[in-house]
PAKELO-780392 format. One record per atom (N, C-alpha, C, O): residue in three letters; atom name; residue number from 0; x, y negated, z. Coordinates in Angstrom, 2 decimals, padded with zeros to 5 digits. Each point is the difference from the previous one (the first is absolute). Layout:
N
+-----+----+-----+---------+---------+---------+
:   r :  a :   k :      px :      py :      pz :
+-----+----+-----+---------+---------+---------+
: ala : CA : NUM :       X :       Y :       Z :
...
+-----+----+-----+---------+---------+---------+
This chain:
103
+-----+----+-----+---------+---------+---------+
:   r :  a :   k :      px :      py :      pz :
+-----+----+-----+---------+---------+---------+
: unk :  N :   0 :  000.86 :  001.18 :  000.00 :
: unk : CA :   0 : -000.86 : -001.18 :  000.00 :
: unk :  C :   0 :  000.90 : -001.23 :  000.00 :
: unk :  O :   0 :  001.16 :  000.07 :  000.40 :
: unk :  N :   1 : -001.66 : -001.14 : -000.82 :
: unk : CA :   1 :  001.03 : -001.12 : -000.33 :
: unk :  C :   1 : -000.39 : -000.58 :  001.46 :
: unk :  O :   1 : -001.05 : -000.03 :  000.65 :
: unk :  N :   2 :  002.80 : -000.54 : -000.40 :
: unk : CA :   2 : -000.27 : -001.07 :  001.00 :
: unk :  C :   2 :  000.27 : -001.77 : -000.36 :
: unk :  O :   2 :  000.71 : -000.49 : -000.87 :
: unk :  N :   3 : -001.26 :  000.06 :  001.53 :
: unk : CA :   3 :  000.45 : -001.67 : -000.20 :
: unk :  C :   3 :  000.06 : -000.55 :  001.19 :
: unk :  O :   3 : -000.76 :  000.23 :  000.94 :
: unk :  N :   4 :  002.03 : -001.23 : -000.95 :
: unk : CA :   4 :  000.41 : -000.83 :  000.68 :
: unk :  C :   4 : -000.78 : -001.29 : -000.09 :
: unk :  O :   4 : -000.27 : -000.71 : -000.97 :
: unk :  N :   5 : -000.09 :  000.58 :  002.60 :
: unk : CA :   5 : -001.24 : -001.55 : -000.02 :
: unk :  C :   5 :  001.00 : -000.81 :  000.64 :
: unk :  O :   5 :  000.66 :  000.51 :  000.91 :
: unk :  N :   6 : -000.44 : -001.77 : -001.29 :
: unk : CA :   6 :  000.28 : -001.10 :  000.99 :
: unk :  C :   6 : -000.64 : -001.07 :  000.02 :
: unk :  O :   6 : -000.30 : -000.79 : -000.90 :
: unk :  N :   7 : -000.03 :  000.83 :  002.65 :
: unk : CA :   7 : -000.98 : -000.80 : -000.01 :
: unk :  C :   7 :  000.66 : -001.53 :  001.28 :
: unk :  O :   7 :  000.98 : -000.17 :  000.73 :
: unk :  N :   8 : -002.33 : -000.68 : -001.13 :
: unk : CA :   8 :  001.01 : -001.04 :  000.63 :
: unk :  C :   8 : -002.19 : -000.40 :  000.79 :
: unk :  O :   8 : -001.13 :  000.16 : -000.46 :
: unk :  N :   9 :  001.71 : -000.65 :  001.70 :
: unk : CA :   9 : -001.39 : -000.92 :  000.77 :
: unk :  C :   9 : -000.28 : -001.38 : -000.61 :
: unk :  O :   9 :  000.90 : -000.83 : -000.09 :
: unk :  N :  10 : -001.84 :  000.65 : -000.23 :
: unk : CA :  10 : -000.62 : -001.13 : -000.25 :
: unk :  C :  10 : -000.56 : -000.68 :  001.71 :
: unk :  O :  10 : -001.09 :  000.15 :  000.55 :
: unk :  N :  11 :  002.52 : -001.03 : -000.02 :
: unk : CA :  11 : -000.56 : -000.84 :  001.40 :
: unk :  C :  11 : -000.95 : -001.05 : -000.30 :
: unk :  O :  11 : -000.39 : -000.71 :  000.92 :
: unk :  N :  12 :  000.00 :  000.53 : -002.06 :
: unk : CA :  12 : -001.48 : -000.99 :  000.20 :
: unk :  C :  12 : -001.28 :  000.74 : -000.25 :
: unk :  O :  12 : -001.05 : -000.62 : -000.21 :
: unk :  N :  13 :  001.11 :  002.23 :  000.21 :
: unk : CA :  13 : -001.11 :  000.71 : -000.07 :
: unk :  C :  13 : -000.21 :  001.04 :  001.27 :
: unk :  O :  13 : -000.70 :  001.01 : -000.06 :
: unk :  N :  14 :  001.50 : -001.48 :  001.28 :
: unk : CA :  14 :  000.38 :  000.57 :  001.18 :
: unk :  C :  14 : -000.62 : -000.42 :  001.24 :
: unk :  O :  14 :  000.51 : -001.08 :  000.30 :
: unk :  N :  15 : -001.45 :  001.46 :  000.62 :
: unk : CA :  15 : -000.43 : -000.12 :  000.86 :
: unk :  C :  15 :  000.76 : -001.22 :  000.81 :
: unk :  O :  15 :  001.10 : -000.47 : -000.27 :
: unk :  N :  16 : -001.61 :  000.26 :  000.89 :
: unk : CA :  16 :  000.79 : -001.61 :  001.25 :
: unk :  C :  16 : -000.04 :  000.69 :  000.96 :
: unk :  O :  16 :  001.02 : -000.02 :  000.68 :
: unk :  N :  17 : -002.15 :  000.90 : -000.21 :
: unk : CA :  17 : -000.40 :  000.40 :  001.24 :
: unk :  C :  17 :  001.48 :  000.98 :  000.25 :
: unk :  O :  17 :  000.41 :  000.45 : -001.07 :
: unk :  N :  18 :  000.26 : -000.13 :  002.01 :
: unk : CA :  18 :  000.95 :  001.32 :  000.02 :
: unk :  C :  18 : -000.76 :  001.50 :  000.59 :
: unk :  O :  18 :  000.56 :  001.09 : -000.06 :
: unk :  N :  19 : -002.27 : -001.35 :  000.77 :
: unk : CA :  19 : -000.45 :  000.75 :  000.46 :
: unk :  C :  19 : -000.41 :  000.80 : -001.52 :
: unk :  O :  19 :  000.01 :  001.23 :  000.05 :
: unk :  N :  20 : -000.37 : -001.89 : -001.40 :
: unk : CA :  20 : -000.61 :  000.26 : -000.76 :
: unk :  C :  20 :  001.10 :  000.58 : -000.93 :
: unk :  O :  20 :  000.08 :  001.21 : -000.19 :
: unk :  N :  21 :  000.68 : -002.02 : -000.34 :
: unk : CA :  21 :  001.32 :  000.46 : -000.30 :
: unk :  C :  21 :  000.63 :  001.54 :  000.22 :
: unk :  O :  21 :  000.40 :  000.72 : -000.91 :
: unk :  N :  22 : -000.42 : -000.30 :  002.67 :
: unk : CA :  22 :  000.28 :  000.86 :  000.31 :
: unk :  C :  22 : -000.72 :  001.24 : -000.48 :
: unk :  O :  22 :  000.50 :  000.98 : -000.55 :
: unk :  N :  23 : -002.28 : -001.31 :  000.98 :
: unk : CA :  23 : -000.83 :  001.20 : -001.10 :
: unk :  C :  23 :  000.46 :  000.22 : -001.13 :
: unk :  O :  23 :  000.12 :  001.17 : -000.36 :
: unk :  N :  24 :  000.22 : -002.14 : -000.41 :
: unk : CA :  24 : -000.22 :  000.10 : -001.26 :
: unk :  C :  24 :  001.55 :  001.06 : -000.31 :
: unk :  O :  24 :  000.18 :  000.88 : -000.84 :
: unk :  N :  25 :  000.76 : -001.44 :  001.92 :
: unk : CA :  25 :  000.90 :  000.73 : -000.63 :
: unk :  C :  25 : -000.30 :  001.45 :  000.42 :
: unk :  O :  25 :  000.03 :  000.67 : -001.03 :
: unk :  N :  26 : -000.26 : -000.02 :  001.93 :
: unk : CA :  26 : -000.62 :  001.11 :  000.41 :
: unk :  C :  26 : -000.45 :  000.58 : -000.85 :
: unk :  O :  26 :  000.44 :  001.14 : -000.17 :
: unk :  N :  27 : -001.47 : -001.61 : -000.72 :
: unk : CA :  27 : -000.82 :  000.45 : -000.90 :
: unk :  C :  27 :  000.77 :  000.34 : -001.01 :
: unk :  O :  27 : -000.40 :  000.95 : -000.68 :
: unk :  N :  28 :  001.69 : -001.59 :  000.31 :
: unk : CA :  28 :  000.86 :  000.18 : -001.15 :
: unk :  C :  28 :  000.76 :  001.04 :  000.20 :
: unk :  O :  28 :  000.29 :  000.77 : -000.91 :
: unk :  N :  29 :  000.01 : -000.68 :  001.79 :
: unk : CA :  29 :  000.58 :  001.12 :  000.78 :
: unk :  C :  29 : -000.66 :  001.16 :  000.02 :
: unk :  O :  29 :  000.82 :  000.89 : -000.25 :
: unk :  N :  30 : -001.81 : -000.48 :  000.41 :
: unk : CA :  30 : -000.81 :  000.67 :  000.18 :
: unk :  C :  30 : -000.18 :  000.60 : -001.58 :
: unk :  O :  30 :  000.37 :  001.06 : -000.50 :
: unk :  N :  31 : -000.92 : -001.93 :  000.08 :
: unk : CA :  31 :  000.59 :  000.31 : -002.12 :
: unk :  C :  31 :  000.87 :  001.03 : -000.44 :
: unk :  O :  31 : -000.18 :  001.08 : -000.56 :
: unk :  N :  32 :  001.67 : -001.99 :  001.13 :
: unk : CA :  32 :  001.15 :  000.51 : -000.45 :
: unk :  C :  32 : -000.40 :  001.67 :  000.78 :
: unk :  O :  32 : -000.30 :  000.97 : -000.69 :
: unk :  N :  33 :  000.38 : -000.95 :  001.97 :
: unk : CA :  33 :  000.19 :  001.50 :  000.50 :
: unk :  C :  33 : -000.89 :  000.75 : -000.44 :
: unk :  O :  33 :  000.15 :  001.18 :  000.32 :
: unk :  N :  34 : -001.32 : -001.50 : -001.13 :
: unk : CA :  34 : -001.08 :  000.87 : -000.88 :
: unk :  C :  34 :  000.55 :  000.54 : -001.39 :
: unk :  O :  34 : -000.32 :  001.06 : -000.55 :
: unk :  N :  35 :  001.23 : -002.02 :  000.09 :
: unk : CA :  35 :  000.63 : -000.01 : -001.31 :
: unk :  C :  35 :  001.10 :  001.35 :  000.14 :
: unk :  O :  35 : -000.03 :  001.08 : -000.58 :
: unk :  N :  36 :  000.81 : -001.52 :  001.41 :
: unk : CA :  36 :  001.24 :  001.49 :  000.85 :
: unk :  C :  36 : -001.07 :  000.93 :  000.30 :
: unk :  O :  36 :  000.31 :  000.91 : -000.77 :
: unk :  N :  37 : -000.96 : -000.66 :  001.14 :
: unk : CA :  37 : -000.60 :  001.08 :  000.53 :
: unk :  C :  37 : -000.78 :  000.74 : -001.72 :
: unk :  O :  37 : -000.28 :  001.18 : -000.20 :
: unk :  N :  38 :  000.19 : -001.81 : -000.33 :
: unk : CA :  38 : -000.32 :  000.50 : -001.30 :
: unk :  C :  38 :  000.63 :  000.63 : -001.18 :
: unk :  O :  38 : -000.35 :  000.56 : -001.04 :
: unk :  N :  39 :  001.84 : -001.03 :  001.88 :
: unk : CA :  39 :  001.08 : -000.27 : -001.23 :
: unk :  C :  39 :  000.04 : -000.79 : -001.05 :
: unk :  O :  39 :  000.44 :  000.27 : -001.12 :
: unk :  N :  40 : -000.90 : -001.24 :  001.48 :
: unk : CA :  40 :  000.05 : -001.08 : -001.56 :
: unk :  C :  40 :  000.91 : -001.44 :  000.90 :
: unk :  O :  40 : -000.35 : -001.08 : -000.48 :
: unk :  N :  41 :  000.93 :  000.99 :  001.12 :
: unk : CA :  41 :  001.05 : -001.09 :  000.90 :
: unk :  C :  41 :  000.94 :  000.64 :  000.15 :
: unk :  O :  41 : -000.23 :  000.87 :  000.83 :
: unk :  N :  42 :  001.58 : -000.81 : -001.34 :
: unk : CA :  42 :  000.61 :  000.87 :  000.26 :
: unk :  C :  42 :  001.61 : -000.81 :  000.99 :
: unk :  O :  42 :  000.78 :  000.63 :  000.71 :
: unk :  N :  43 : -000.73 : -002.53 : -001.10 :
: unk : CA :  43 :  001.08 : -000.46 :  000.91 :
: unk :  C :  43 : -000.62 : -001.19 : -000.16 :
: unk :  O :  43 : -000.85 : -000.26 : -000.85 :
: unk :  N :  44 :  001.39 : -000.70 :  001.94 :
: unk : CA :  44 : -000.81 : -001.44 :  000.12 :
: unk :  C :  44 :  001.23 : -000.24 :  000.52 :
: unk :  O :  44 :  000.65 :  000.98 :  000.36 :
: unk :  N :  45 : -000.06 : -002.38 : -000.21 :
: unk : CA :  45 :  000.36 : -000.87 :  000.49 :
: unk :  C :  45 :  000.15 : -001.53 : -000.37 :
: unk :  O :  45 : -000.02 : -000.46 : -001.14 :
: unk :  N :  46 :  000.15 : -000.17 :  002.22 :
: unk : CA :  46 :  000.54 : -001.48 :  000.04 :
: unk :  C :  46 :  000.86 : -000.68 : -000.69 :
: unk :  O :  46 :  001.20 :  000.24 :  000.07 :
: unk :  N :  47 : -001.58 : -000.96 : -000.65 :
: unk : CA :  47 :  000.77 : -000.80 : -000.38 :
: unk :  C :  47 :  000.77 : -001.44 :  000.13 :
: unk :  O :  47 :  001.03 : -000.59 : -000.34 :
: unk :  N :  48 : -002.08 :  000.45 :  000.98 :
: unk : CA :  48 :  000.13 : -001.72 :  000.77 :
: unk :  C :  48 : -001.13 : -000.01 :  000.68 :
: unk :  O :  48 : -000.71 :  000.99 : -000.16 :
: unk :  N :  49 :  000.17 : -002.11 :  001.13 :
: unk : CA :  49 : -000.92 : -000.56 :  000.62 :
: unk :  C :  49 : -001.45 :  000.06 : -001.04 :
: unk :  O :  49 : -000.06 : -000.82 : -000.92 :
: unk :  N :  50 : -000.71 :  001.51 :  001.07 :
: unk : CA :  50 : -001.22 :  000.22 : -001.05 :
: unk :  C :  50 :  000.12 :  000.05 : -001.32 :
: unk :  O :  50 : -000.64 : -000.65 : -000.84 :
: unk :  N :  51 :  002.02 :  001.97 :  000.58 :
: unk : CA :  51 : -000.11 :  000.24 : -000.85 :
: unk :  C :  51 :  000.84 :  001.82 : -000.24 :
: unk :  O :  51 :  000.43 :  000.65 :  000.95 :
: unk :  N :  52 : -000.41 : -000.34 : -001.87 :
: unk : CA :  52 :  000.23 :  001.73 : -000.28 :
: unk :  C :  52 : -000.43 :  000.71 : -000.90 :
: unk :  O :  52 : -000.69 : -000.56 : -000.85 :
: unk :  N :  53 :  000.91 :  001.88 :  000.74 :
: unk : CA :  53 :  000.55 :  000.64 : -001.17 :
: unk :  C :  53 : -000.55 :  001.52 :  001.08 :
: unk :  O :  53 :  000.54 :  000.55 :  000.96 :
: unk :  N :  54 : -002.22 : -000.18 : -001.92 :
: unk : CA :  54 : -000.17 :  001.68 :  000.46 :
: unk :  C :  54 :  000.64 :  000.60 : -001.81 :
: unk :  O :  54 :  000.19 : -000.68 : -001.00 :
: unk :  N :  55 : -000.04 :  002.01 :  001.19 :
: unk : CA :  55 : -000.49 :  001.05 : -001.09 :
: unk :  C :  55 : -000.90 :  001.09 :  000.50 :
: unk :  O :  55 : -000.21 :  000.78 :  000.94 :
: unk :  N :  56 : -000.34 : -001.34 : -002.59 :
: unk : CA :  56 : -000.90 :  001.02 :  000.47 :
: unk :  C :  56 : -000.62 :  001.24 : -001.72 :
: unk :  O :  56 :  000.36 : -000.20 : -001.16 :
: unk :  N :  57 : -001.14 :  001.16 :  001.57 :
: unk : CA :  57 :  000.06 :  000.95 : -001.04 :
: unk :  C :  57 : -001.82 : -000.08 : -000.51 :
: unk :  O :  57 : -000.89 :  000.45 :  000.72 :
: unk :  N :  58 :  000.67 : -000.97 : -001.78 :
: unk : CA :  58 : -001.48 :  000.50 : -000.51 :
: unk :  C :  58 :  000.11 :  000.56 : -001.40 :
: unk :  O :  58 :  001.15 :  000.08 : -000.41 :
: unk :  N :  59 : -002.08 :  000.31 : -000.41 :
: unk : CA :  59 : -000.41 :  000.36 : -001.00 :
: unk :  C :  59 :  000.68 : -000.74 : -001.18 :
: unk :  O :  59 :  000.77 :  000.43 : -000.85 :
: unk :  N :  60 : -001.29 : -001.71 :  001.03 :
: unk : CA :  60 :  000.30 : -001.26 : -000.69 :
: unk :  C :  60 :  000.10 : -001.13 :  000.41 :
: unk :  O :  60 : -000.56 : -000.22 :  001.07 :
: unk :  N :  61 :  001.19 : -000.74 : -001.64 :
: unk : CA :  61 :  000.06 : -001.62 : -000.07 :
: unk :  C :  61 : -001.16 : -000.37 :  000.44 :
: unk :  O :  61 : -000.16 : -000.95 :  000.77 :
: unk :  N :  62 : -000.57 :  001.55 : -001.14 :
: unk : CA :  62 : -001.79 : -001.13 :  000.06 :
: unk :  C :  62 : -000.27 :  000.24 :  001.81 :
: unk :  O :  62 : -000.35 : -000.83 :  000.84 :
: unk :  N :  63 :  000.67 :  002.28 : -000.67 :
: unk : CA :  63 : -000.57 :  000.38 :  001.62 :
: unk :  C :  63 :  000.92 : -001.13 :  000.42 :
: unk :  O :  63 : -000.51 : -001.06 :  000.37 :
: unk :  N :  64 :  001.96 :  001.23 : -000.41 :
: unk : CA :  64 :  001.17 : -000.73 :  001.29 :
: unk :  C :  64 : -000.80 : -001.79 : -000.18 :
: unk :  O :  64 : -000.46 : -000.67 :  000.93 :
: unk :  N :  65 :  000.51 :  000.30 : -002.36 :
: unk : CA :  65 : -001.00 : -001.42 :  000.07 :
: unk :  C :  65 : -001.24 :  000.02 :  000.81 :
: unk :  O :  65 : -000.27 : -000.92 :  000.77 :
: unk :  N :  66 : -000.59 :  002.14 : -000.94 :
: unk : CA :  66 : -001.10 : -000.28 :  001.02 :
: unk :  C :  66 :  000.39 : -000.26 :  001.51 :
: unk :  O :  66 : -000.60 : -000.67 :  000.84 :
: unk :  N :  67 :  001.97 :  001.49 : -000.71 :
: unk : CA :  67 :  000.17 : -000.63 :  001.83 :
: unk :  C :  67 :  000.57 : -001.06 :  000.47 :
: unk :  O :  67 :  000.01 : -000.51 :  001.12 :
: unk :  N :  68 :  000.69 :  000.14 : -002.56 :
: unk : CA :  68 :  000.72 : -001.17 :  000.58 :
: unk :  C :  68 : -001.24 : -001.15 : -000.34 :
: unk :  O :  68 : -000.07 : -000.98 :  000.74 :
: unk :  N :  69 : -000.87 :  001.12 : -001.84 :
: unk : CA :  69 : -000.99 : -001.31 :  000.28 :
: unk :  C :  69 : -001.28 :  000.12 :  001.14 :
: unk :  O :  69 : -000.98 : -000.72 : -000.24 :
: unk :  N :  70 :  000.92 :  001.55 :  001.44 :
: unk : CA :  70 : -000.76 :  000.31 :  000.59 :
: unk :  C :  70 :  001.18 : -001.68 :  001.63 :
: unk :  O :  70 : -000.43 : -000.70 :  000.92 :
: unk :  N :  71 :  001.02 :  000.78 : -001.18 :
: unk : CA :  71 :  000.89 : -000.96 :  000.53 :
: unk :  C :  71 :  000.03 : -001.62 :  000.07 :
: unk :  O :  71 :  000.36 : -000.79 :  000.87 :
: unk :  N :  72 : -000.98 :  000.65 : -002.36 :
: unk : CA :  72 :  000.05 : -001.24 : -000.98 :
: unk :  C :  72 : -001.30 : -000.53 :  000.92 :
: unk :  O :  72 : -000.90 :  000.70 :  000.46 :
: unk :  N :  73 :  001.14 : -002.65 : -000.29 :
: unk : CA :  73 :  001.17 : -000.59 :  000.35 :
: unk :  C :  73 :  000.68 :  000.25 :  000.89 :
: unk :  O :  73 :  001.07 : -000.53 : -000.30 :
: unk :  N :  74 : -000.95 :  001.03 :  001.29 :
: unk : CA :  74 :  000.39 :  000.21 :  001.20 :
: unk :  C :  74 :  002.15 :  000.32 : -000.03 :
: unk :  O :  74 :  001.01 : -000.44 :  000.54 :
: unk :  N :  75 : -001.42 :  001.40 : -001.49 :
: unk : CA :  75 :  001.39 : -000.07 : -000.50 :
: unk :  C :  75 :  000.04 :  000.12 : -001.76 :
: unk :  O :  75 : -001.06 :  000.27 : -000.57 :
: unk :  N :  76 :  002.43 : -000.49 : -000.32 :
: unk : CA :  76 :  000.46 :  000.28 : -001.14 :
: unk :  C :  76 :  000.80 :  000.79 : -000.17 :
: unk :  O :  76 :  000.93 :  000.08 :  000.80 :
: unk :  N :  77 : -000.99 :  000.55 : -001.62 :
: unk : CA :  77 :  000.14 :  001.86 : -000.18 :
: unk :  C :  77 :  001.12 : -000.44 : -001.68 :
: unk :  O :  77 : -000.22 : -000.77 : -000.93 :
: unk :  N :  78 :  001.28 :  001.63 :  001.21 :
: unk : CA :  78 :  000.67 :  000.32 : -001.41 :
: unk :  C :  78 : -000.16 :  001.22 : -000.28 :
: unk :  O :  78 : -000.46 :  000.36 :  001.09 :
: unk :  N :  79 :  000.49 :  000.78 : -001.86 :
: unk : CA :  79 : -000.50 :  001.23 : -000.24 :
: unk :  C :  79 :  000.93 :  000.19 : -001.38 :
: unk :  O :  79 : -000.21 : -000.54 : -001.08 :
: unk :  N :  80 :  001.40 :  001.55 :  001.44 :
: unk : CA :  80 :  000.45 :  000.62 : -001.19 :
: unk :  C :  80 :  000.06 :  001.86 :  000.24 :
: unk :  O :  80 : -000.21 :  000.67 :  001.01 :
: unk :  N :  81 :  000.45 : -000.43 : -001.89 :
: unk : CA :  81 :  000.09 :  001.60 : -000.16 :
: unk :  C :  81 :  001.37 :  000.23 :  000.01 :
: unk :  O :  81 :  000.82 : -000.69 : -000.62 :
: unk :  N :  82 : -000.48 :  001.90 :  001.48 :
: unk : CA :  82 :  001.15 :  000.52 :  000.74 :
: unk :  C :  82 :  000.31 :  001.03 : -001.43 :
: unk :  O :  82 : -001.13 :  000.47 : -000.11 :
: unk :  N :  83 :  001.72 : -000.01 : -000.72 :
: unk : CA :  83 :  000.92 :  000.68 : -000.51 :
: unk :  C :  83 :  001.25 :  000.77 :  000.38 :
: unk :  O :  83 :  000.95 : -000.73 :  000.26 :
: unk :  N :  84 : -000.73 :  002.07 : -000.18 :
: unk : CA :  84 :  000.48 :  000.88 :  000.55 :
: unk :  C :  84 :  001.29 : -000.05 : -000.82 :
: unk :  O :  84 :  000.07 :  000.02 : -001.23 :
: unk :  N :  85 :  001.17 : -000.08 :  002.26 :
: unk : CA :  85 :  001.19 :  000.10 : -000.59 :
: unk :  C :  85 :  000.29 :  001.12 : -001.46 :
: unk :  O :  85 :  000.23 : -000.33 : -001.16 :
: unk :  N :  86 : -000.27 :  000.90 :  001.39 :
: unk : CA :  86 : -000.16 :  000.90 : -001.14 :
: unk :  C :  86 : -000.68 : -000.05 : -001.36 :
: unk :  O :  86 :  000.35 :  000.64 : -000.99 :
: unk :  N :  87 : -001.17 : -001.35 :  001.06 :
: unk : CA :  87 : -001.37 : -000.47 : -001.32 :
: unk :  C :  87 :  001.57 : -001.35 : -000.57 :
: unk :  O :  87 :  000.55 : -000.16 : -001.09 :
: unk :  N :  88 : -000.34 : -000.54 :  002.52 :
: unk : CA :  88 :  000.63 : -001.48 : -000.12 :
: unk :  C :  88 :  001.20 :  000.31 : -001.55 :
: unk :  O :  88 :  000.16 : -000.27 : -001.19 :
: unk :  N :  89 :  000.55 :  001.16 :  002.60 :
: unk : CA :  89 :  001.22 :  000.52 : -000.94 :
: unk :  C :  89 : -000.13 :  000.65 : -001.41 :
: unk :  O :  89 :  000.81 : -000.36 : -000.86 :
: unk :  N :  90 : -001.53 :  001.05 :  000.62 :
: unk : CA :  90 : -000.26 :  000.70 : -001.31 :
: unk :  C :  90 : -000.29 : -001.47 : -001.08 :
: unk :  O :  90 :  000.54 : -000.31 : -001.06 :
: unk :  N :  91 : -001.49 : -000.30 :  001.78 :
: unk : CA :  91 : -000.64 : -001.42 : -000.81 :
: unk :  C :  91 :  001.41 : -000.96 : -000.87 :
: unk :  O :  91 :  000.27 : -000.33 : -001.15 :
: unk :  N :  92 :  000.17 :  000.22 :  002.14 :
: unk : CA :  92 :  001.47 : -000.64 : -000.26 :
: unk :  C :  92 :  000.50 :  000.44 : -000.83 :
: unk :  O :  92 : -000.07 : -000.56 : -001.10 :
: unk :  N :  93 :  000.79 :  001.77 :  001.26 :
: unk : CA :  93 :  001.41 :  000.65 : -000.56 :
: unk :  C :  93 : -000.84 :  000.68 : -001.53 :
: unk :  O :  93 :  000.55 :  000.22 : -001.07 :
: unk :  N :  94 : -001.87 : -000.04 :  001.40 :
: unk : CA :  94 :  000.05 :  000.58 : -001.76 :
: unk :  C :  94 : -000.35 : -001.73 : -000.78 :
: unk :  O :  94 :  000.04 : -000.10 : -001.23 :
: unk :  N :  95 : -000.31 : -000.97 :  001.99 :
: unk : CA :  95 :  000.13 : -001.58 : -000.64 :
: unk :  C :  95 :  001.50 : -000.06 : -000.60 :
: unk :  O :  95 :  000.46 : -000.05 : -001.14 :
: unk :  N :  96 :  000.10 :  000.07 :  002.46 :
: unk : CA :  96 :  001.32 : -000.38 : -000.39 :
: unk :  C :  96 :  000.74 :  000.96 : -001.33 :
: unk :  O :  96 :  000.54 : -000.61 : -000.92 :
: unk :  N :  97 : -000.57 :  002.02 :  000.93 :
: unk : CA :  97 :  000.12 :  000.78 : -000.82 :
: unk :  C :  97 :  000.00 : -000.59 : -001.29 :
: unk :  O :  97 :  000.89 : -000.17 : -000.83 :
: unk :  N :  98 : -002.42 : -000.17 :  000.84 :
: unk : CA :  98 : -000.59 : -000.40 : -001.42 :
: unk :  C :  98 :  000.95 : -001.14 : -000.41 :
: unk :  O :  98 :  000.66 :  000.10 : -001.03 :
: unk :  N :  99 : -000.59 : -000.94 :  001.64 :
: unk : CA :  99 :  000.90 : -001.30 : -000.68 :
: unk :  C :  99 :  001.06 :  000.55 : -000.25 :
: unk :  O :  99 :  000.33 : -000.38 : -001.12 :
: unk :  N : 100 :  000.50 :  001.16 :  001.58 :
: unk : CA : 100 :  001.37 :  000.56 :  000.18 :
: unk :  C : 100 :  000.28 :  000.40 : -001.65 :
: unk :  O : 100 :  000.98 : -000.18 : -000.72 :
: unk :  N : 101 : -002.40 :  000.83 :  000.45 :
: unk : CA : 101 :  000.05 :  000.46 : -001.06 :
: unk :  C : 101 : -000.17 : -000.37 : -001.53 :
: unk :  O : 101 :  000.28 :  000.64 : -001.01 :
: unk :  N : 102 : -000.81 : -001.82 :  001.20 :
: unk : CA : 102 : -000.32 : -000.68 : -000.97 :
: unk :  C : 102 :  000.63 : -001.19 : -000.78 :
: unk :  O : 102 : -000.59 : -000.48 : -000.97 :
+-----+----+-----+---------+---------+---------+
């Protein structure tokens, strides 16, 4: 199954003031993510800076990983590319490079 790399960044003018509310909310995100692991479709998350980071994760397609990252929107902004396996990478390359070599 393909995975893609999300990076996402907080939108602080679409962010609670309250910290009591704030705190739910992050709970709730939380709560997300450990549904996502428990499914196997989250497979690493981390930080990147102060409201911002980088999960991977594994679906079907492009269109599903877009459905989770716009379930977010505004709250946060989502980048979404597709992870490619060293091996696909390398082959991609070297029969490119090949070709010019040859021509």
């Amino acid at each position: 199954m393909p995975e893609y790399l999300i990076r996402f960044k907080v939108n602080p003018s679409k962010q609670p003031d309250d910290p009591k509310v704030a705190y739910e909310g992050t709970k709730a995100t939380f709560a997300g993510h450990d549904a996502l692991v428990k499914a196997g479709i989250l497979k690493h998350s981390w930080g990147t800076g102060p409201g911002s980071g980088v999960i991977i994760v594994k679906f079907p397609s492009f269109e599903e990983a877009y459905k989770l990252g716009n379930r977010f929107w505004p709250g946060m902004t989502m980048e979404i590319q597709e992870l490619i396996a060293w091996d696909k990478v390398k082959e991609i390359v070297l029969s490119q490079a090949k070709e010019a070599a040859e021509q």
